[in-house]
ROPAKE-473521 format. One record per residue (C-alpha): x, y, z; residue in three letters; residue number from 1. Coordinates in nm, 2 decimals. Example, Ala and Ser with C-alpha at 12.3 -4.5 7.8 and 13.67 -1.06 7.14 Angstrom:
+--------+--------+--------+------+-----+
|      x |      y |      z | type | seq |
+--------+--------+--------+------+-----+
|   1.23 |  -0.45 |   0.78 |  ala |   1 |
|   1.37 |  -0.11 |   0.71 |  ser |   2 |
+--------+--------+--------+------+-----+
//
This chain:
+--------+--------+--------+------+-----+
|      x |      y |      z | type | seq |
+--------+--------+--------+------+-----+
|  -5.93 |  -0.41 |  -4.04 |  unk |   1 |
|  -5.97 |  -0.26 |  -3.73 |  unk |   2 |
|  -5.87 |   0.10 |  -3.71 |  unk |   3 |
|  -5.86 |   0.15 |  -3.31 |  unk |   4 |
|  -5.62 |   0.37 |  -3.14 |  unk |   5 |
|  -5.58 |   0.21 |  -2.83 |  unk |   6 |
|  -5.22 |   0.35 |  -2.69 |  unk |   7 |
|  -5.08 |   0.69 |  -2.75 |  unk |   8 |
|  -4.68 |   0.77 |  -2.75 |  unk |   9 |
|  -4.54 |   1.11 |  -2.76 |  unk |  10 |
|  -4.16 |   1.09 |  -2.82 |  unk |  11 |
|  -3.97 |   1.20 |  -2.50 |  unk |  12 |
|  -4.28 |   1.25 |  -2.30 |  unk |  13 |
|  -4.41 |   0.94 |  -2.13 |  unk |  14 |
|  -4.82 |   0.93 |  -1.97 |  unk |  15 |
|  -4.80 |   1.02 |  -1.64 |  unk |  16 |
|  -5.14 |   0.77 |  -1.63 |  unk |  17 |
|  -5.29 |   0.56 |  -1.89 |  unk |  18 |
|  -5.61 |   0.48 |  -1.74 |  unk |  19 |
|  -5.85 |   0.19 |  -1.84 |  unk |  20 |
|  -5.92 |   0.41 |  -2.17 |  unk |  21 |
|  -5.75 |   0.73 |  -2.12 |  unk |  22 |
|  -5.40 |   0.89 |  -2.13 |  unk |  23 |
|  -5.28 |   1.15 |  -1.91 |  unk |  24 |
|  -5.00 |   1.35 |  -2.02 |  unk |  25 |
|  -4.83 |   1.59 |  -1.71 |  unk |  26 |
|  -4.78 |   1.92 |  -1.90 |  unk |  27 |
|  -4.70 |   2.12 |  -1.53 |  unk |  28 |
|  -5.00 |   2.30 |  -1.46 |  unk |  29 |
|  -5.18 |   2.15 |  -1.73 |  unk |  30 |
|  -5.24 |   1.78 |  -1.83 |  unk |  31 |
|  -5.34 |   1.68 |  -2.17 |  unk |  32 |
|  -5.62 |   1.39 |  -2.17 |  unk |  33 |
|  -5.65 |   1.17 |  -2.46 |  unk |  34 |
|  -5.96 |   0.93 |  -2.45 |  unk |  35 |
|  -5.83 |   0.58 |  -2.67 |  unk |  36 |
|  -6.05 |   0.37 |  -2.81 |  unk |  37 |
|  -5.95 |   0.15 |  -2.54 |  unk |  38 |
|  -6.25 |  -0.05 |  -2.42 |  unk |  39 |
|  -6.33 |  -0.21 |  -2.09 |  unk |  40 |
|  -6.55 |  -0.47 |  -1.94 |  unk |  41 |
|  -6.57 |  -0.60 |  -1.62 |  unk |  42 |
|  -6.21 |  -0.41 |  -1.49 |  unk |  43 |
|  -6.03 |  -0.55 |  -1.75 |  unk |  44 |
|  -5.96 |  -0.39 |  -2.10 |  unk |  45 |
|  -6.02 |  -0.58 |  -2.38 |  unk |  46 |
|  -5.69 |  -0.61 |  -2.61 |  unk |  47 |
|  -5.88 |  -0.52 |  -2.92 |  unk |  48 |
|  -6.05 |  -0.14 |  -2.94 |  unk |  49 |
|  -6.38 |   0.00 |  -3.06 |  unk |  50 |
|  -6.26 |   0.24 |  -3.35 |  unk |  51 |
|  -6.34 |   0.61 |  -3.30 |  unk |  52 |
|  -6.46 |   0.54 |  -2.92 |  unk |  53 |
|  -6.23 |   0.81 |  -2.79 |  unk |  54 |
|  -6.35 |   1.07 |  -3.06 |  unk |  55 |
|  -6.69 |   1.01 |  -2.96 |  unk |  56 |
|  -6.59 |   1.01 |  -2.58 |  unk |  57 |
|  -6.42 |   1.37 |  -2.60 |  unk |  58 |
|  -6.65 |   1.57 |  -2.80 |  unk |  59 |
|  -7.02 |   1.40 |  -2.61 |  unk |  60 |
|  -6.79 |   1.60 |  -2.31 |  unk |  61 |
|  -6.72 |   1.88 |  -2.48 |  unk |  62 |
|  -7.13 |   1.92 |  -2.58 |  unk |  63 |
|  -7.16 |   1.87 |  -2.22 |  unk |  64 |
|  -6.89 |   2.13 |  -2.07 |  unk |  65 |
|  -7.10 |   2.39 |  -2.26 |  unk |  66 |
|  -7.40 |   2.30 |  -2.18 |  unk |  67 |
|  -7.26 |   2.35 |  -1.82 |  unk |  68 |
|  -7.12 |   2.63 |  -1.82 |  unk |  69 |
|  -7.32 |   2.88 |  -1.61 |  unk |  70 |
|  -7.42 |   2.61 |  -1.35 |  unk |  71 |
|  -7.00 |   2.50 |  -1.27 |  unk |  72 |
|  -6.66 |   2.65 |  -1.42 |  unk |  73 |
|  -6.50 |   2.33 |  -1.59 |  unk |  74 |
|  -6.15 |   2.23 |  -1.64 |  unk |  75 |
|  -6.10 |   2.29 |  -2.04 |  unk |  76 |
|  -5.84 |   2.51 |  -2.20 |  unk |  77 |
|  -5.91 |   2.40 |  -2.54 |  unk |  78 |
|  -5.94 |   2.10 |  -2.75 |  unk |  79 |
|  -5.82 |   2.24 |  -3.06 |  unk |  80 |
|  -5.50 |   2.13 |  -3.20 |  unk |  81 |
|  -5.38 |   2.43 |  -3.31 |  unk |  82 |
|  -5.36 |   2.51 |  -2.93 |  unk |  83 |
|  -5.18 |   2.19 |  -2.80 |  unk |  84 |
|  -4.77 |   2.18 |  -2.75 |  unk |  85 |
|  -4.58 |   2.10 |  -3.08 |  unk |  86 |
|  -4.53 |   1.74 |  -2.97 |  unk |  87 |
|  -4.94 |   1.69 |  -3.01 |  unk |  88 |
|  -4.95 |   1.85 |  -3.31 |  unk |  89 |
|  -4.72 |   1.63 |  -3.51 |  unk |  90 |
|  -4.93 |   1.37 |  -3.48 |  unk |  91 |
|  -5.25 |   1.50 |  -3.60 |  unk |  92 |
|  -5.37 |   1.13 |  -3.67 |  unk |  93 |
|  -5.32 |   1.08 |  -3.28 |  unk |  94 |
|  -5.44 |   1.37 |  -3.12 |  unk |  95 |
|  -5.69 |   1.55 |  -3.31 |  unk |  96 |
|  -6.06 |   1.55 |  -3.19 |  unk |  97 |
|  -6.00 |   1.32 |  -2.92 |  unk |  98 |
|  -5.77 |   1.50 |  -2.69 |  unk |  99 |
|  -5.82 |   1.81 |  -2.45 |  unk | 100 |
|  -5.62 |   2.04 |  -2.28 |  unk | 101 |
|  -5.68 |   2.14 |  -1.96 |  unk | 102 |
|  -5.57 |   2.30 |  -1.64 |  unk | 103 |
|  -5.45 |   2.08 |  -1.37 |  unk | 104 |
|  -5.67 |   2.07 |  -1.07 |  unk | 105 |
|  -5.65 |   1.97 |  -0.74 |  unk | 106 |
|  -5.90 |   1.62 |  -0.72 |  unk | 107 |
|  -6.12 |   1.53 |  -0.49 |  unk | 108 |
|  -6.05 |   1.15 |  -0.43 |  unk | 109 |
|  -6.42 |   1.09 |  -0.44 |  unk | 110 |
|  -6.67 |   1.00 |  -0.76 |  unk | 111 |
|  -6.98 |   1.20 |  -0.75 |  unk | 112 |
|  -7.25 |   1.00 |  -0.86 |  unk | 113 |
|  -7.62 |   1.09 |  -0.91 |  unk | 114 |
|  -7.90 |   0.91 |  -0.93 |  unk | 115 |
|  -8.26 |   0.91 |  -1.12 |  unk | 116 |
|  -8.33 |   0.57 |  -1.12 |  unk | 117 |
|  -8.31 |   0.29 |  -0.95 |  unk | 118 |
|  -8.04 |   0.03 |  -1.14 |  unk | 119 |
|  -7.69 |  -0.09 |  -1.09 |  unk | 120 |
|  -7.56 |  -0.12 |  -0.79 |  unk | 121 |
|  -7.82 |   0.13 |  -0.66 |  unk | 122 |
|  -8.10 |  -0.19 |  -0.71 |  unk | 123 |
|  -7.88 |  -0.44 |  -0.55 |  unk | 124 |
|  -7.84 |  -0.26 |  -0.24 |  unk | 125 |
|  -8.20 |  -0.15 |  -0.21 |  unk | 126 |
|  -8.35 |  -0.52 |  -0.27 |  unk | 127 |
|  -8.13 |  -0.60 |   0.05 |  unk | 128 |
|  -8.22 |  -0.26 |   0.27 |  unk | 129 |
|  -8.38 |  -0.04 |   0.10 |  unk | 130 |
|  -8.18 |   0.21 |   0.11 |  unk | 131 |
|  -7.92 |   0.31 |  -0.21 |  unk | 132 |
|  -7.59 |   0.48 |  -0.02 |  unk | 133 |
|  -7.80 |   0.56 |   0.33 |  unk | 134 |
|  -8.05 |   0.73 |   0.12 |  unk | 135 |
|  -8.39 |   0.54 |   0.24 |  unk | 136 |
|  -8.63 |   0.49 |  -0.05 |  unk | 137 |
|  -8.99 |   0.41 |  -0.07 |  unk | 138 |
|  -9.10 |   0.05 |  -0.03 |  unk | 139 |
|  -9.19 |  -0.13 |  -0.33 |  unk | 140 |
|  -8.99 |   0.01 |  -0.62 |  unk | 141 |
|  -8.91 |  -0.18 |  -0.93 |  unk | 142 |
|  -8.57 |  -0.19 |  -1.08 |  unk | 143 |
|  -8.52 |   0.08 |  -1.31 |  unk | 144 |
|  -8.83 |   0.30 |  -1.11 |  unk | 145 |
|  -8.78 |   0.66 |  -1.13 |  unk | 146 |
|  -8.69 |   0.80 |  -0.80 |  unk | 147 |
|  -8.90 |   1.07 |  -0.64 |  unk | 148 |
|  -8.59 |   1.30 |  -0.66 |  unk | 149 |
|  -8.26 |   1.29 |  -0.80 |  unk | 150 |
|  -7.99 |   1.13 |  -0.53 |  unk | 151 |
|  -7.59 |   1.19 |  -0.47 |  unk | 152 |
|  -7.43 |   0.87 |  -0.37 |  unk | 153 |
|  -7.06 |   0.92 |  -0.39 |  unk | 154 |
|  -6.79 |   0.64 |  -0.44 |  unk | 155 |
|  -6.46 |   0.65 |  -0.38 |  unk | 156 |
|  -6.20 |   0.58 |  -0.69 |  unk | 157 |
|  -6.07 |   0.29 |  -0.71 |  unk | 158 |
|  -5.72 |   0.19 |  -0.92 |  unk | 159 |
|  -5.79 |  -0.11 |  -1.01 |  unk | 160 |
|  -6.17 |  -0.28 |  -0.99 |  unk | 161 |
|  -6.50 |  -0.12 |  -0.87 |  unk | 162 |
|  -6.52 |   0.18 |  -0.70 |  unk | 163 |
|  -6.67 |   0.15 |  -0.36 |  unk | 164 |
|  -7.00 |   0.33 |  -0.29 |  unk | 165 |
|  -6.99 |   0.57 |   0.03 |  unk | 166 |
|  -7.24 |   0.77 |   0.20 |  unk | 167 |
|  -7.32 |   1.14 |   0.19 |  unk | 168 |
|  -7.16 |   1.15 |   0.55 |  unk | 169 |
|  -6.82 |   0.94 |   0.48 |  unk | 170 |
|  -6.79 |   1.15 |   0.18 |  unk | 171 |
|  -6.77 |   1.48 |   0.43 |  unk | 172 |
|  -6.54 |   1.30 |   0.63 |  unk | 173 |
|  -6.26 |   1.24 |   0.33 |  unk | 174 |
|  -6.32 |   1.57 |   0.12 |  unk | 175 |
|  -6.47 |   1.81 |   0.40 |  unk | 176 |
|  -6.85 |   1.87 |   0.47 |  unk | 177 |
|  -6.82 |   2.21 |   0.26 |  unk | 178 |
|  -6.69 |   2.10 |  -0.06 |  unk | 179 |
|  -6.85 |   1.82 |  -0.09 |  unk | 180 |
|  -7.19 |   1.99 |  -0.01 |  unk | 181 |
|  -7.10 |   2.27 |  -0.28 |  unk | 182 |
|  -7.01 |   1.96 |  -0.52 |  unk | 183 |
|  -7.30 |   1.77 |  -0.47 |  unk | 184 |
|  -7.49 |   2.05 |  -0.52 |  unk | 185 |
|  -7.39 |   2.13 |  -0.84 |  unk | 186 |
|  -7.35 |   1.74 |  -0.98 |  unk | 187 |
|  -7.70 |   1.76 |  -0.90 |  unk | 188 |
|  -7.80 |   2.06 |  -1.06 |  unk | 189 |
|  -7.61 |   1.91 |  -1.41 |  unk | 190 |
|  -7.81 |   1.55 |  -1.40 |  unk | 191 |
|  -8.13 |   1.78 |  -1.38 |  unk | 192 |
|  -7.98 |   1.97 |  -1.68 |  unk | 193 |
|  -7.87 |   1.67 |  -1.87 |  unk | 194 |
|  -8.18 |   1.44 |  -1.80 |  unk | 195 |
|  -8.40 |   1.79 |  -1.89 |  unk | 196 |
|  -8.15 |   1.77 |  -2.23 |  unk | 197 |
|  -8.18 |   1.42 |  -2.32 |  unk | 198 |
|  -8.58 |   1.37 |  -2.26 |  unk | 199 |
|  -8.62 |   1.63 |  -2.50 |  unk | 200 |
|  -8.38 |   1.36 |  -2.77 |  unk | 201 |
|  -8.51 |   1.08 |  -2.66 |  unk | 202 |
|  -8.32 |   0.91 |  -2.40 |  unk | 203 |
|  -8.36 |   0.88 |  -2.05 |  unk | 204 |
|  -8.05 |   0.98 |  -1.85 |  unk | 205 |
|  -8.04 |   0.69 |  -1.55 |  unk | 206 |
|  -7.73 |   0.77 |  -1.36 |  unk | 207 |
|  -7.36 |   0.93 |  -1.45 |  unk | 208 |
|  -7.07 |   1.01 |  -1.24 |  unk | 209 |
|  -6.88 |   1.30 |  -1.23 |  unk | 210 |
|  -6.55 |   1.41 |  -1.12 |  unk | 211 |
|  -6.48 |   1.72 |  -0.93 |  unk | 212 |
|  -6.16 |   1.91 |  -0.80 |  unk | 213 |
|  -6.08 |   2.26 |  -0.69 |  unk | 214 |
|  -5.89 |   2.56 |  -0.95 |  unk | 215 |
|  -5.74 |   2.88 |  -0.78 |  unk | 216 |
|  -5.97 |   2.79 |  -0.50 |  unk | 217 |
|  -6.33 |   2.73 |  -0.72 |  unk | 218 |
|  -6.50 |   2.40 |  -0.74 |  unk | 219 |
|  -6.41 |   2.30 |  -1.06 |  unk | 220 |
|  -6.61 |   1.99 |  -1.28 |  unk | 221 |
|  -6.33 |   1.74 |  -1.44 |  unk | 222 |
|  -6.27 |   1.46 |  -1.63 |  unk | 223 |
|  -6.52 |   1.39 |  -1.87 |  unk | 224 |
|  -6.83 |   1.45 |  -1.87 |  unk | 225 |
|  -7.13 |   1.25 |  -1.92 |  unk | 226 |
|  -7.06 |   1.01 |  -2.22 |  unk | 227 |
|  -7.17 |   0.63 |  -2.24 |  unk | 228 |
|  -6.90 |   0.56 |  -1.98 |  unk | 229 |
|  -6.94 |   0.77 |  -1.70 |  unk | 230 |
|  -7.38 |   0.72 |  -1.74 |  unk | 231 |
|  -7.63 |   0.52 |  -1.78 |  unk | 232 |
|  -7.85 |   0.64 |  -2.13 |  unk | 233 |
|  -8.14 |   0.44 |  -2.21 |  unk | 234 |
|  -8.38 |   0.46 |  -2.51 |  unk | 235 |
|  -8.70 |   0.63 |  -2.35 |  unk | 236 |
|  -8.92 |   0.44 |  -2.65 |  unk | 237 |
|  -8.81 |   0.12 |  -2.48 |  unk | 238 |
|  -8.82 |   0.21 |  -2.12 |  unk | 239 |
|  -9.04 |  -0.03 |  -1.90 |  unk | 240 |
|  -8.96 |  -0.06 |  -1.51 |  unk | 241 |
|  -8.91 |  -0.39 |  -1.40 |  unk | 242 |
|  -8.62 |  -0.53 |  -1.60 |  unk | 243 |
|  -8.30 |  -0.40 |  -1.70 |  unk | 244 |
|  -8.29 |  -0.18 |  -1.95 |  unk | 245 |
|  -8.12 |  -0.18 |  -2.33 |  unk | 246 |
|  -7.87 |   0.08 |  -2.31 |  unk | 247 |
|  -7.65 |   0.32 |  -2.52 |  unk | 248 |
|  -7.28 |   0.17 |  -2.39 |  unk | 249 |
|  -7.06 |  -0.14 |  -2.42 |  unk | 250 |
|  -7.35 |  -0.39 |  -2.29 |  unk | 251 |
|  -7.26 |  -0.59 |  -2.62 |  unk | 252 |
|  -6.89 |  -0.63 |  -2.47 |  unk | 253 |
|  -7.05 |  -0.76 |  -2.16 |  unk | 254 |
|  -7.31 |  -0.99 |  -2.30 |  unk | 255 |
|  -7.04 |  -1.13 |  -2.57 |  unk | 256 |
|  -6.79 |  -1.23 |  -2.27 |  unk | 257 |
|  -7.11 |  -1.36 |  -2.06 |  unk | 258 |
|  -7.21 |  -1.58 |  -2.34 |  unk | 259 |
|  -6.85 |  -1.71 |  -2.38 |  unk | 260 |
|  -6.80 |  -1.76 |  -2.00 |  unk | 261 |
|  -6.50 |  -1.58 |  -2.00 |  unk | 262 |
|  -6.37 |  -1.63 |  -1.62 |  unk | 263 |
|  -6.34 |  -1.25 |  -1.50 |  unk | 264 |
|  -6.02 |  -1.39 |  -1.38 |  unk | 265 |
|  -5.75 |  -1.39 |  -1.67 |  unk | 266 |
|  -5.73 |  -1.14 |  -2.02 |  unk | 267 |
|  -5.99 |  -1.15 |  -2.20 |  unk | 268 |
|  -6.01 |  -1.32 |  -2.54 |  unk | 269 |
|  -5.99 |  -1.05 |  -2.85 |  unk | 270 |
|  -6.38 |  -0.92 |  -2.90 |  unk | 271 |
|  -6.49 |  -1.07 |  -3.27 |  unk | 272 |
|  -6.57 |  -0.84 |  -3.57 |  unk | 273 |
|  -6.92 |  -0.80 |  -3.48 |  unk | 274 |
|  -6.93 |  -0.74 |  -3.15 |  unk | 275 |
|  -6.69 |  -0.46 |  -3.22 |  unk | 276 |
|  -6.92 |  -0.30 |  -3.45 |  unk | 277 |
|  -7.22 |  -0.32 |  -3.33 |  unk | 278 |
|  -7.06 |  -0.15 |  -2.98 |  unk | 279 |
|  -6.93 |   0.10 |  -3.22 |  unk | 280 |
|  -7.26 |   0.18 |  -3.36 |  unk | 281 |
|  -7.42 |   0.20 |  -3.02 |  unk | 282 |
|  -7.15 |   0.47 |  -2.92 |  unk | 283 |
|  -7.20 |   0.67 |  -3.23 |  unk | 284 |
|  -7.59 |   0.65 |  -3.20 |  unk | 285 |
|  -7.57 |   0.81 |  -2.86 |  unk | 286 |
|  -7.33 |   1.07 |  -2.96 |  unk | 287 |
|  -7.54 |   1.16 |  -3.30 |  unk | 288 |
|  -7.83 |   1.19 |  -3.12 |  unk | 289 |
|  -7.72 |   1.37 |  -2.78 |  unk | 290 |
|  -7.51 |   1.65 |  -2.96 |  unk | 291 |
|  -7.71 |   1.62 |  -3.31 |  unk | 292 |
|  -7.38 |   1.62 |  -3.50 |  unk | 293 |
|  -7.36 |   1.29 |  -3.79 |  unk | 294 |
|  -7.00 |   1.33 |  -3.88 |  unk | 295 |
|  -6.95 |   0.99 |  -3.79 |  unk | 296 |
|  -7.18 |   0.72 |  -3.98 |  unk | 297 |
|  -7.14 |   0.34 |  -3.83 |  unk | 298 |
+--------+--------+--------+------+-----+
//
């Protein structure tokens, strides 16, 4: 039986967004974010969930907030239950260890992504220029190559399908030269962190996006934070450059409705038993090893 929560409802208080996996509760100047187990794959969300996704979504970013701390202020209030507004709190089942309250922020409408490695999008635009995001590289990289230094190549957010990668420059234009030079700044200084933090456990930390916004007038980090669906985490025992590499996300999903020939067009077909757990385990082997908790066993 699959135990996935995959929609939340709070009686008499509707999401003011229910994302591709999370739900977004207006609260005034606060918003409550719940991360489902929802689970998508190629822009569309799959109509069956990977169980405890969410859980292991919210508290990867809470590991990460800390970790953060002294480089960026973040957006968290709290994400214990005791703290959220009685309507949370009746539904303990729901809410608990998934779900964070936060102050609202003012967003920048741009996704800051940083780069370590060449993969993705960043290799498809390179074998065609050689440049990822009007960063010029050196000739002669493989895919997934180390790159001789970290890289920020923003994208903009998209509402429905990909987001669309920007330049540097185009990214000043929308948010202002200032902030987003203070923003890329510090998404930079975290990937150095978290790659520093995940070498040490094993895993190589490709590329992750991060949201930013601005609090009382501070840059302020956002959203969440470096889990299996914002980055790409590899197993560093099985990196070799030159090929894709086997990764710590939904990649099952994504091979399962490959292998099927699902069109990309129309809702995709409920994922089978097996693919669901074996995603599962991936998610759960990423979060025991990155925070070193094991109070989830696959």
């Amino acid at each position: 039986m699959n135990t996935a929560i995959c929609e939340t409802n709070v009686p008499g208080l509707a999401p003011a967004v229910r994302g591709k996996v999370r739900d977004v509760y207006d609260l005034g100047d606060r918003l409550m974010i719940v991360a489902t187990d929802r689970i998508s794959a190629f822009d569309w969300v799959n109509p069956v969930g990977i169980p405890d996704k969410g859980i292991i979504l919210t508290q990867i970013s809470l590991f990460w907030f800390d970790q953060m701390r002294d480089i960026v202020p973040n957006h968290l209030l709290s994400a214990d239950l005791a703290d959220f507004p009685p309507e949370f709190r009746a539904q303990p089942q729901v809410f608990q260890d998934r779900s964070m309250l936060v102050h609202k922020c003012s967003m920048f409408p741009v996704e800051f992504v940083v780069r370590g490695y060449l993969a993705g999008s960043g290799w498809k635009e390179y074998q065609q220029s050689g440049t990822v995001c009007g960063h010029v590289l050196p000739a002669a990289l493989r895919e997934s190559d180390r790159l001789p230094q970290p890289i920020y190549t923003p994208a903009t957010k998209a509402t429905t399908g990909h987001d669309i990668n920007i330049t540097p420059e185009q990214a000043d234009e929308i948010i202002g030269a200032a902030w987003n030079r203070s923003a890329a700044a510090a998404a930079t200084k975290v990937y150095e962190r978290a790659h520093d933090i995940a070498t040490q456990r094993g895993i190589i930390l490709c590329d992750t996006k991060m949201e930013f916004g601005v609090l009382d007038g501070v840059l302020t980090l956002a959203d969440e934070l470096l889990t299996p669906d914002s980055s790409r985490f590899w197993p560093a025992d099985q990196y070799a450059p030159g090929r894709g590499q086997p990764s710590f996300d939904k990649q099952f999903v994504r091979d399962y409705l490959e292998e099927i020939r699902w069109d990309k067009q129309s809702p995709q077909p409920p994922l089978p038993d097996d693919v669901v757990r074996e995603t599962r385990r991936k998610y759960i082997e990423a979060y025991t090893v990155l925070t070193g908790r094991r109070d989830l066993t696959p």
